[in-house]
C-alpha positions in Angstrom: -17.3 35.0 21.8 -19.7 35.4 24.7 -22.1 33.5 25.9 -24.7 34.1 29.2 -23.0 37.3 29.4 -19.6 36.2 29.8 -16.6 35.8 27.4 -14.6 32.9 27.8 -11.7 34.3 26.5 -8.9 36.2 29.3 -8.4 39.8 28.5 -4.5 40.1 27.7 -3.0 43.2 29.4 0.7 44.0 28.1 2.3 45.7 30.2 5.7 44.5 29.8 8.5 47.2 30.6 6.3 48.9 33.0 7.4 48.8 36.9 5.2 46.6 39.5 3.7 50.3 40.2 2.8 51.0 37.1 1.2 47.7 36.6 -0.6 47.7 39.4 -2.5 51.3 38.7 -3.5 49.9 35.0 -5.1 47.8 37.1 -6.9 49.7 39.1 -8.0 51.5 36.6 -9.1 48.7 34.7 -11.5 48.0 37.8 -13.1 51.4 37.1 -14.3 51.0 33.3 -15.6 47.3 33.7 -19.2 46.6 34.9 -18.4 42.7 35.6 -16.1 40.1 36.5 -13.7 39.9 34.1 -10.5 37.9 33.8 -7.0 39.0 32.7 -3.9 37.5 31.3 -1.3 39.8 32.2 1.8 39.7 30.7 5.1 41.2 32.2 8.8 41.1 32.3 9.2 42.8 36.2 10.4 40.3 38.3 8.7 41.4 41.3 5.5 40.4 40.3 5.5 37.7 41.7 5.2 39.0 45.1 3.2 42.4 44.1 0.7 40.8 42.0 -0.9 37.9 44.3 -0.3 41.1 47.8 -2.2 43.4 45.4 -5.2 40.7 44.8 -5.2 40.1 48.8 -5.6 43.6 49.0 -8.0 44.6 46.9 -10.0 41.4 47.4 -9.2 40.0 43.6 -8.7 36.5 42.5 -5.1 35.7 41.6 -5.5 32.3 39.3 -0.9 32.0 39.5 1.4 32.6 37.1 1.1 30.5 34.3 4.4 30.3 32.7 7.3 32.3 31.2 8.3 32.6 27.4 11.7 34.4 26.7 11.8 37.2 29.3 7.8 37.3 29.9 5.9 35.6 32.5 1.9 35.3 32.5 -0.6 35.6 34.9 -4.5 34.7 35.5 -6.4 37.6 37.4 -9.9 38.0 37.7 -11.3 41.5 38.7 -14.4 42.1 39.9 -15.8 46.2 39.2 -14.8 48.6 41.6 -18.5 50.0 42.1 -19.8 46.5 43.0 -17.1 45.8 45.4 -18.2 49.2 47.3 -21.8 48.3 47.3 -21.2 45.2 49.5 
């Protein structure tokens, strides 16, 4: 559902038995296709991510919302990208 524009629903992004690497190019590349802010629930079973995840954000000037808790072998994460385009333009 969306409403003013914006869903109020995370985007889940699976990317369970992929490397912090590999995680962290999905989502750069997410950043390319989207043309506003849009927030992620990332799931993922690489235990670094909890230092890549919240460096990456710093680095690339996103919002890291935490990890939000971890079911079997998979934690979740909030994220909230903003478009790659509109981040140049400032």
């Amino acid at each position: 559902m969306t409403t003013g524009g914006y869903d109020d629903r995370p985007e889940v992004m699976d990317v369970r038995g992929l490397g912090c690497g590999s995680v962290l190019v999905r989502l750069a590349q997410k950043r390319k296709v989207i043309s506003e802010s849009t927030t992620i629930l990332l799931w993922t079973d690489d235990a670094g991510a909890d230092e890549e995840l919240p460096a990456w954000c710093r680095m690339t000037l996103q919002q890291f919302g935490g990890r939000l808790d971890k079911v079997d072998d998979v934690w979740r994460y909030e994220l909230t990208l903003t478009p790659l385009l509109a981040k140049q333009q400032e």
